[in-house]
Steps between C-alpha positions, in 0.01 A plus 500: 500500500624858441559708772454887528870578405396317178210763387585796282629812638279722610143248479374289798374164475137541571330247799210293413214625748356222771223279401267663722596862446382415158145427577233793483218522788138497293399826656203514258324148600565614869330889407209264335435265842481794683200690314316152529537469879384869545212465268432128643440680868316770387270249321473272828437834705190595277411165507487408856469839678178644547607873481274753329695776594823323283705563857467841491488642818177593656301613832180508705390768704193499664279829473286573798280804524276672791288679300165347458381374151242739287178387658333536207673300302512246749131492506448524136705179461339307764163614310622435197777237488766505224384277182711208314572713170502204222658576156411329193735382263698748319363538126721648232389797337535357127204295628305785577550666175151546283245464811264740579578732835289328710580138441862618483479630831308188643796315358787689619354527841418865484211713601350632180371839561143603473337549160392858468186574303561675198249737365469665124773620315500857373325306197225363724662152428483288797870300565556190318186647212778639267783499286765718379540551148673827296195612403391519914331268746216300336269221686591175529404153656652418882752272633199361654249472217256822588416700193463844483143474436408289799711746703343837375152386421246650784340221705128408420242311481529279142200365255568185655451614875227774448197266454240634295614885539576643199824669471639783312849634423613871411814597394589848426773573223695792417605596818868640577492766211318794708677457842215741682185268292688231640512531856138638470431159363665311768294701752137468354504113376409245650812277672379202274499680192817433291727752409760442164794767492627624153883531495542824385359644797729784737514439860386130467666396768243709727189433312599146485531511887184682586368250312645190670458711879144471402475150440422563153630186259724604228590418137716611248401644125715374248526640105388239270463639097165556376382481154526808389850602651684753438216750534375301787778551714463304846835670640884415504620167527187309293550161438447496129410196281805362236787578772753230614352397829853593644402852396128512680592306786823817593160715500304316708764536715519801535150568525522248769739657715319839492315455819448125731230332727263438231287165474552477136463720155206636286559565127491905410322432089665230320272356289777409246771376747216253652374361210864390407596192637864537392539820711232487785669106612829591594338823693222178677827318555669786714196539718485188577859408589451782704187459663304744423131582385359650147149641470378572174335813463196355264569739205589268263352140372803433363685446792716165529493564923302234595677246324857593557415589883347132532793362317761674713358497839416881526223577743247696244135674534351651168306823562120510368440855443646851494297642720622926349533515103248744568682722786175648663328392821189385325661252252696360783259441751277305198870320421435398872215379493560296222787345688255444811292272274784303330630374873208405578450286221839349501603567868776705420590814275798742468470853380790733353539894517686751487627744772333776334308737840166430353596148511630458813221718706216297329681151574504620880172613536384176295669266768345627794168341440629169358450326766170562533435378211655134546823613319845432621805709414814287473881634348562325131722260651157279653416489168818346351524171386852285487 
């Protein structure tokens, strides 16, 4: 073996390291068993110790007073001991989604509040009578199924619930265009005389009232064409014969929306438009998706009403008679009188005129002795058949 003295000059023969020096602890397998044990006891500790509090420190202290308790309380709750409070269980709002506010409430376990009774709109519409359209708010069916007519007509006896009475209907037309004539008209006539509104009218809104205050029922005049139109003009917004039905119904609409709380419509002329199938159906249609009434005013033979009411469920009453083409007291008390005898013979008869004074101060004076005579005055809607 060489010895030192045989190494080069200068360099040092380098010693081979013990066994043992040349092993390396495993530091990281120890580091590893470590984090288990700790995480093993803390995992035996929540396991086996009962310890809400996770060993935080904590402390009673008992609270004694001398003052003496409210004695009303005290007495209210011996009165009135404390009640279980139950809750139901918990129901997500998606589900409630689309249900009306009561049932809602009932579901959610909430007190619904009290329903508050609505009265007319500005319109005289009652809530849940109407719908909004661009042309204004125009009658309509309810949620519920209650129809405009049924709603507005004034109660009364019917021809099936008066016995052998004879009945007889009046309605007055034309009012709404002389404000003052109006609410004259309101005043004088009798409550069961029927009153139809023209649309053109100023201040309807308080005629319209007085008239409903008075318990007066109330329809609505509508433009239909007559024969003879242009020159017989019945007023803006006539529903004229050879228009798309598109085009009328826009007018209806907004003959409609002029006033509300009326039982139904009476035609203002319109011999042509009624006699036309093509043009008076779709204006029967509306009515009665809407649920309201039409009275024919009698001037015209011609007149497809009967048929397309019947057809489209439209409650409907054809007048007999105009009781003023001759606008003097004399011809209208014998138009009367010819009405008188008609009910009589066929229990029932319905007379049209206009809100002209004469006509109005004869029909009051006529009414006071009707009953007298055997005669029952009913509004236009007893009359109406569906």
């Amino acid at each position: 073996m060489a010895s030192d003295l045989d190494a080069p000059l200068g360099r040092r023969k380098r010693r081979e390291a013990p066994a043992r020096a040349r092993r390396r602890l495993p530091v990281a397998r120890l580091a590893l068993a470590g984090i288990a044990l700790l995480l093993g006891g803390v995992a035996l500790r929540i396991g086996l110790v009962d310890d809400p509090d996770g060993g935080r420190p904590a402390a009673e202290v008992a609270i004694n007073t001398t003052r003496a308790a409210n004695p009303v309380v005290g007495a209210n709750a011996v009165a009135h001991p404390a009640s279980p409070i139950t809750v139901g269980p918990e129901i997500p709002v998606s589900s409630l989604a689309g249900l009306p506010p009561a049932a809602a409430a009932a579901a959610s376990g909430t007190v619904a509040p009290e329903p508050v009774a609505a009265g007319p709109d500005a319109w005289g519409n009652l809530p849940g009578l109407v719908e909004d359209t661009p042309f204004g708010p125009v009658p309509r069916i309810s949620a519920t199924g209650e129809t405009p007519f049924a709603a507005y007509s004034r109660a009364s006896v019917t021809a099936a619930t008066a016995g052998t009475r004879p009945l007889i209907a009046i309605i007055v037309t034309g009012l709404g265009l002389n404000p003052a004539g109006s609410l004259e008209a309101v005043e004088i006539l009798p409550e069961a005389v029927t009153l139809a509104f023209a649309p053109y009218g100023k201040n309807l809104e308080r005629s319209v009232g007085a008239a409903r205050v008075d318990g007066h029922e109330i329809f609505l005049e509508v433009p239909l064409e007559p024969f003879d139109y242009p020159d017989n003009d019945p007023g803006p917004e006539t529903l004229l014969t050879g228009q798309a039905p598109r085009d009328n119904l826009e007018k209806l609409y907004k003959v409609m929306s002029t006033f509300g709380g009326y039982a139904g419509i009476v035609n203002n002329m319109g011999a042509r438009f009624t006699a036309s199938g093509a043009d008076f159906g779709p204006m029967m249609e509306e009515l009665g998706t809407r649920g309201l009434a039409f009275l024919d005013d009698g001037s015209s033979n011609r007149s497809l009403a009967p048929q397309l009411a019947q057809a489209n469920r439209v409650p409907f009453a054809r007048a007999d008679m105009m009781l003023d083409a001759n606008p003097a007291r004399a011809p209208i008390l014998e138009s009367l009188a010819r009405l008188e005898a008609k009910a009589r013979v066929q229990g029932y008869a319905i007379g049209v005129a206009t809100a002209l004074p004469v006509s109005v101060q004869t029909i009051a004076e006529w009414a006071r002795g009707l009953e007298d005579k055997g005669l029952l005055l009913v509004p236009a809607s007893a009359l109406m058949k569906s």
